[in-house]
C-alpha positions as CSV (number, residue, x, y, z in Angstrom):
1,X,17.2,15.4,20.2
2,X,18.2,16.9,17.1
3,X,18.4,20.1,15.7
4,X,17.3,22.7,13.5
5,X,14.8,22.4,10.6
6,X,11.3,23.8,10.1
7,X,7.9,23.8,12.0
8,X,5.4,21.6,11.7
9,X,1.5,21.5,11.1
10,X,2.4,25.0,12.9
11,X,3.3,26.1,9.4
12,X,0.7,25.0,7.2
13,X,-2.6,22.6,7.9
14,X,-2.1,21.4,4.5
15,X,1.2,19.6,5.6
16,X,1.5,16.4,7.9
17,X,2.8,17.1,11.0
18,X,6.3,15.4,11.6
19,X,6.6,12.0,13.1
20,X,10.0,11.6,14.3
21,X,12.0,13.4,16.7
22,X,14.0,15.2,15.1
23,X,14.8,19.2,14.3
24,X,13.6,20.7,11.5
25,X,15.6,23.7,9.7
26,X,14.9,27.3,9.0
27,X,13.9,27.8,5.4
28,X,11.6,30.4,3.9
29,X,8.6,28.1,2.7
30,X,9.8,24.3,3.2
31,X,8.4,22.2,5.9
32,X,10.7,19.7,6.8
33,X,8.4,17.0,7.9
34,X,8.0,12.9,8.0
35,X,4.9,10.4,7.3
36,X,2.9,10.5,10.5
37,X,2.1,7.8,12.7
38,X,-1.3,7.7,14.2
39,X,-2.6,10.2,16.1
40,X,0.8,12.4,15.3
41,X,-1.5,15.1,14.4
42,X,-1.5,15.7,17.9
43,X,2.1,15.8,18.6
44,X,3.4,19.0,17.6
45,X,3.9,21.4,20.0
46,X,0.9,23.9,21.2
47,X,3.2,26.9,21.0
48,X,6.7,28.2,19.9
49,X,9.6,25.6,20.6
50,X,12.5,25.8,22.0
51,X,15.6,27.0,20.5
52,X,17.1,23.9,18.7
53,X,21.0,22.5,19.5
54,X,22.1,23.5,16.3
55,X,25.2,23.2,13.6
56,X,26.4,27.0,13.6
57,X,24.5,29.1,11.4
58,X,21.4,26.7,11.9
59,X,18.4,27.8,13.6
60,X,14.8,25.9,14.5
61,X,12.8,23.6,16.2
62,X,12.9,20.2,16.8
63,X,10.7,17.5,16.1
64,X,11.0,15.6,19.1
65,X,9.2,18.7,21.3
66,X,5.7,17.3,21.4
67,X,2.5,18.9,22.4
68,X,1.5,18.1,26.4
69,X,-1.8,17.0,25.0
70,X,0.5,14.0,22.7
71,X,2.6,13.9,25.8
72,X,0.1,13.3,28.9
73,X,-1.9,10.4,26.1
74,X,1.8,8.6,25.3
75,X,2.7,8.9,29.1
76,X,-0.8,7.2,29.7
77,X,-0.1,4.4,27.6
78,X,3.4,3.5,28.6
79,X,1.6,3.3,32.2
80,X,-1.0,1.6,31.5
81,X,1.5,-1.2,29.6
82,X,3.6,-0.6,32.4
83,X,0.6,-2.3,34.4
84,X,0.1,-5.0,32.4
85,X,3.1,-6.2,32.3
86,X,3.2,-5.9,36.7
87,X,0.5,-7.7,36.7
88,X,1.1,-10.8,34.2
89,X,3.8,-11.2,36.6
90,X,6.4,-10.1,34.1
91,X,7.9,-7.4,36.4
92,X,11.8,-8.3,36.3
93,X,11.4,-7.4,32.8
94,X,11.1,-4.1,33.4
95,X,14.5,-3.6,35.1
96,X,16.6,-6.3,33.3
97,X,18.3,-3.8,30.0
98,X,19.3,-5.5,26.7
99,X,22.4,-5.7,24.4
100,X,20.8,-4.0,21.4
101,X,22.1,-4.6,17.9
102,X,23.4,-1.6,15.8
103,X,22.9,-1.2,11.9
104,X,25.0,1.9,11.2
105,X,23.7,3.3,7.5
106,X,26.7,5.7,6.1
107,X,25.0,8.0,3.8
108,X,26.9,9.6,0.8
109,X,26.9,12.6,-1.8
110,X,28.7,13.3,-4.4
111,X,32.7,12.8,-4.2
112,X,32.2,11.1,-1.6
113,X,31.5,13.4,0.8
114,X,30.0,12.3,4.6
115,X,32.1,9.9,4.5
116,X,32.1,8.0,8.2
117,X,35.0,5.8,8.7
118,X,35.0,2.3,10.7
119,X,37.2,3.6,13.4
120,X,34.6,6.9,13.7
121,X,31.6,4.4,13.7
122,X,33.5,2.3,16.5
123,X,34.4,5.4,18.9
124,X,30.7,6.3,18.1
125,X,29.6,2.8,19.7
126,X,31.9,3.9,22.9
127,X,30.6,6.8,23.3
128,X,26.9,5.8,23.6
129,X,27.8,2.6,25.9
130,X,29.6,4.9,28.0
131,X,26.9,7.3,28.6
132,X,24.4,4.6,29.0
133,X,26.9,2.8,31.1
134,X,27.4,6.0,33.7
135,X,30.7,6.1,33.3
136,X,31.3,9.8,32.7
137,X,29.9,11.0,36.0
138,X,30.4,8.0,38.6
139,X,28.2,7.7,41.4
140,X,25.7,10.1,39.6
141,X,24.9,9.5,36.4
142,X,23.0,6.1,36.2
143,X,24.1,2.6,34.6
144,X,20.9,2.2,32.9
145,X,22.0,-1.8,31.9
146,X,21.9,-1.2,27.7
147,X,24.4,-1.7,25.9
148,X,24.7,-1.4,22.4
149,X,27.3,-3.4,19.7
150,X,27.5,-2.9,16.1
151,X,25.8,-5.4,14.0
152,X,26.9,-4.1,10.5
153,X,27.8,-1.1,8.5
154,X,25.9,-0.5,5.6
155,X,27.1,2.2,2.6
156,X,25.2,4.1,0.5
157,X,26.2,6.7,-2.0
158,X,22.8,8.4,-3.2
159,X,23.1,12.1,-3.1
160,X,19.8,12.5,-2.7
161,X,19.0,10.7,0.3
162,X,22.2,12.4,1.8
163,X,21.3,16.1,1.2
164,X,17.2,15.6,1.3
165,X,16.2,13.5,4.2
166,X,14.8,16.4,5.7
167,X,12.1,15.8,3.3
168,X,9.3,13.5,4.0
169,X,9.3,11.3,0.9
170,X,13.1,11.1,0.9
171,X,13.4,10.0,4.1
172,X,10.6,7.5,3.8
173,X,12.2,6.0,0.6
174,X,15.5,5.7,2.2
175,X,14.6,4.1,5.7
176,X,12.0,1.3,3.9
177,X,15.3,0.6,1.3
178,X,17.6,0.2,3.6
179,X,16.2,-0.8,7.5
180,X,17.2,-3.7,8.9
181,X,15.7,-5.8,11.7
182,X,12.7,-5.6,14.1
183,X,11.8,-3.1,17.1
184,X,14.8,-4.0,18.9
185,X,17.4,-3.1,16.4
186,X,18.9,0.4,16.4
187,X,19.0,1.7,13.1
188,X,21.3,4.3,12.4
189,X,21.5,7.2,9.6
190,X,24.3,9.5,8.8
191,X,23.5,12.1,6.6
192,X,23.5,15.9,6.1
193,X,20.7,17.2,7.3
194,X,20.0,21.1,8.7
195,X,20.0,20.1,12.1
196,X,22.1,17.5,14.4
197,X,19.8,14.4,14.2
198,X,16.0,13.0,14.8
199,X,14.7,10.0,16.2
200,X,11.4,7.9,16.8
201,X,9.8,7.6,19.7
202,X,9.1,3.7,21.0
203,X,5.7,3.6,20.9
204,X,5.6,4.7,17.1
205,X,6.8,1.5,15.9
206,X,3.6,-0.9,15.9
207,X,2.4,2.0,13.4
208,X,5.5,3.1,11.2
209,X,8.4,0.2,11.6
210,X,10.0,1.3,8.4
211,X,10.5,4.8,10.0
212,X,11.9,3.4,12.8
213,X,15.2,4.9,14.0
214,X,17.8,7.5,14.4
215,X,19.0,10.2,11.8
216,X,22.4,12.0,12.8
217,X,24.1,14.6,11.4
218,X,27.2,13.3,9.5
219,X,29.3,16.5,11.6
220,X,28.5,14.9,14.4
221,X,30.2,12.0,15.0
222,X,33.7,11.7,17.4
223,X,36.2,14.8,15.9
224,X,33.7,15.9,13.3
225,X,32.8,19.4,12.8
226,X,30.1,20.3,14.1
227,X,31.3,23.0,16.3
228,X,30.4,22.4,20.2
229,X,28.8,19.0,19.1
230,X,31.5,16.9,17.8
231,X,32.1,14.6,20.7
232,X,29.5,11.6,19.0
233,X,26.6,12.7,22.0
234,X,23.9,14.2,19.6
235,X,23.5,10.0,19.2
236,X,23.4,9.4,23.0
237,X,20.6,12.0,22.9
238,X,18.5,10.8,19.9
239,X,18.9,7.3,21.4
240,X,17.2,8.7,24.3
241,X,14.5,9.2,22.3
242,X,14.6,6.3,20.8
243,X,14.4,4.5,23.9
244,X,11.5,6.2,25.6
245,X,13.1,10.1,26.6
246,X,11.0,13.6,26.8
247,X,13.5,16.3,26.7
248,X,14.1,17.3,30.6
249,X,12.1,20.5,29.8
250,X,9.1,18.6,28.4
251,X,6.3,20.3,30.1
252,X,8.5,23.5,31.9
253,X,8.0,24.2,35.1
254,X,5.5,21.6,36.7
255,X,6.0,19.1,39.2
256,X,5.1,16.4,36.4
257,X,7.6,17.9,33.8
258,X,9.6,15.4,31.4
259,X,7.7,12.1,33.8
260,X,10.8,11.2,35.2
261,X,11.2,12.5,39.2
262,X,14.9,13.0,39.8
263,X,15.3,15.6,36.7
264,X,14.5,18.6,38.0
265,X,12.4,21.0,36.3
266,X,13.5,23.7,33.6
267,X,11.4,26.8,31.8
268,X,13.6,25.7,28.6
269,X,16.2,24.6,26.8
270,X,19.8,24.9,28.2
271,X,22.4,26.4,25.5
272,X,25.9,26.1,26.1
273,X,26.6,24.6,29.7
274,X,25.6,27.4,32.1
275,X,26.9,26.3,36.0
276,X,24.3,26.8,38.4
277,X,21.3,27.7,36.0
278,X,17.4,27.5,37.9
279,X,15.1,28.6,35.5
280,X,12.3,27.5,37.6
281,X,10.8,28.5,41.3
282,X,10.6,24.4,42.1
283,X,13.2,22.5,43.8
284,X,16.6,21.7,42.1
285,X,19.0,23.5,40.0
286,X,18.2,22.8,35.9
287,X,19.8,19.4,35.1
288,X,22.1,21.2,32.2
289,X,24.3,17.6,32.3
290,X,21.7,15.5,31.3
291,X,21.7,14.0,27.9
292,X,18.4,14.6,27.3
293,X,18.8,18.8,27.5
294,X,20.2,20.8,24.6
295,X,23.8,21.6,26.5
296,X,27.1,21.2,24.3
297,X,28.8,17.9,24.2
298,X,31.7,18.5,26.7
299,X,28.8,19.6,29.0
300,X,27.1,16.3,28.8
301,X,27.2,13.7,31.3
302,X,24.2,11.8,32.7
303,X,21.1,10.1,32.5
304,X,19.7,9.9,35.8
305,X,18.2,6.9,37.9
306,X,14.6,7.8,37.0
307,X,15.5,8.1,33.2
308,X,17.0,4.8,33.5
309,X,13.9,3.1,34.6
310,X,11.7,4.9,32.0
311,X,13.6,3.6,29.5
312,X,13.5,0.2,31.0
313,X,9.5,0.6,30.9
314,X,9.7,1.7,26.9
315,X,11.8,-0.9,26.3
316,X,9.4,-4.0,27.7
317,X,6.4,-2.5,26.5
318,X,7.6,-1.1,23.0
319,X,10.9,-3.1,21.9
320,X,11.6,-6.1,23.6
């Protein structure tokens, strides 16, 4: 997930439409968006988004809110590689995890600022094993088998990929100068952007490695200040992207809605953490706990058996 920033080809036809997940930030006439992948044309949204989570003041959509035309063709093809992989007789693959490297880019301005220290980056490593781990809801939340340990910190001070990688060219500069490894490795950006973070979705690698990865907002990491979103989950969410994850409102209220059966489904976004919201007429209360909603950080506390093994799917046919 991410947060705010600009439309996409919504905006203007002239622009590319944005290729990682991400949100894009109100601004008059600036479109926020990234070098496409093939076929990304077709994955902004067909209407208005969703509200996006947000830094306070922020407001906007989110690049990782596809269109269900993108959606239904990328659900196909993670089948359909699903299937393959069944049938070369490959099938424990799918449910085995992986211990997946961490490169951890801390983006700079000027004096400094954005700063991440080693201890942050470490309790930021915690906090996504644990939510990957099901730890902070035993018994409900699923142990999905990833886990994830820090390979290396890299520093930059460049005040212009710090404040601009919002931008398209900016962002494409400073991911090819700086990412490190192969599908498998989690790359990881802190910058200041307009919203909370972005991410790329697994089966946009083969087409864009260099774009490969996750962009977080520098606010919020562990006891940063990023009001409501402080608690280091904006990168638990984004790595749900990363790994495979619609939004549990992808697709509202249908049967089908985000792919994944045990998240029930939702009209929209959740804001805040709202007990015993149902903002659709099919079974199950909306999953505001999930890490793949827009809920706060304290509200945050699942992925859910069904997200686990889409993730394992993504993960043999995309990055392993």
């Amino acid at each position: 997930m991410a947060l705010p920033k600009l439309g996409r080809a919504l905006i203007a036809p002239t622009v590319a439409s944005v290729a990682l997940a991400g949100f894009v930030l109100a601004q008059p006439a600036l479109v926020a968006t990234t070098a496409a992948p093939a076929g990304a044309a077709e994955e902004c949204a067909d209407g208005a988004f969703s509200a996006a989570r947000g830094k306070p003041g922020s407001s906007g959509q989110e690049r990782n809110e596809v269109s269900q035309a993108a959606a239904k063709r990328m659900n196909k093809e993670l089948r359909d590689k699903v299937a393959e992989i069944r049938a070369d007789g490959e099938g424990a693959s799918l449910t085995a995890g992986a211990s997946i490297p961490v490169v951890f880019h801390v983006v700079t301005g000027r004096k400094g600022v954005g700063n991440v220290s080693d201890a942050t980056i470490a309790e930021q490593i915690d906090v996504l094993n644990a939510g990957f781990a099901g730890v902070e809801n035993p018994g409900v939340a699923a142990n999905t088998g990833f886990t994830f340990h820090l390979q290396q910190t890299k520093r930059w001070n460049n005040s212009r990929w710090f404040s601009r990688t919002d931008t398209p060219n900016v962002e494409s500069e400073m991911k090819s100068q700086t990412r490190v490894g192969d599908a498998g490795t989690l790359n990881v950006w802190s910058v200041d952007i307009g919203g909370l973070g972005f991410a790329t979705f697994p089966s946009w690698y083969s087409s864009d490695p260099e774009l490969d990865g996750v962009v977080i907002d520098y606010t919020s990491v562990p006891g940063g200040s990023a009001t409501n979103f402080d608690k280091g989950k904006t990168l638990t969410h984004e790595v749900g992207h990363w790994m495979g994850l619609w939004h549990t409102f992808q697709g509202g209220c249908t049967t089908t809605n985000d792919e994944v059966a045990d998240t029930p489904a939702q009209s929209s976004s959740t804001s805040g953490c709202p007990a015993g919201r149902d903002s659709c007429n099919l079974p199950g209360l909306d999953p505001i706990h999930n890490y793949m909603d827009y809920s706060y950080d304290d509200c945050y506390n699942q992925f859910t058996p069904g997200q686990s093994t889409r993730m394992n799917n993504a993960w043999a046919a995309y990055r392993a």
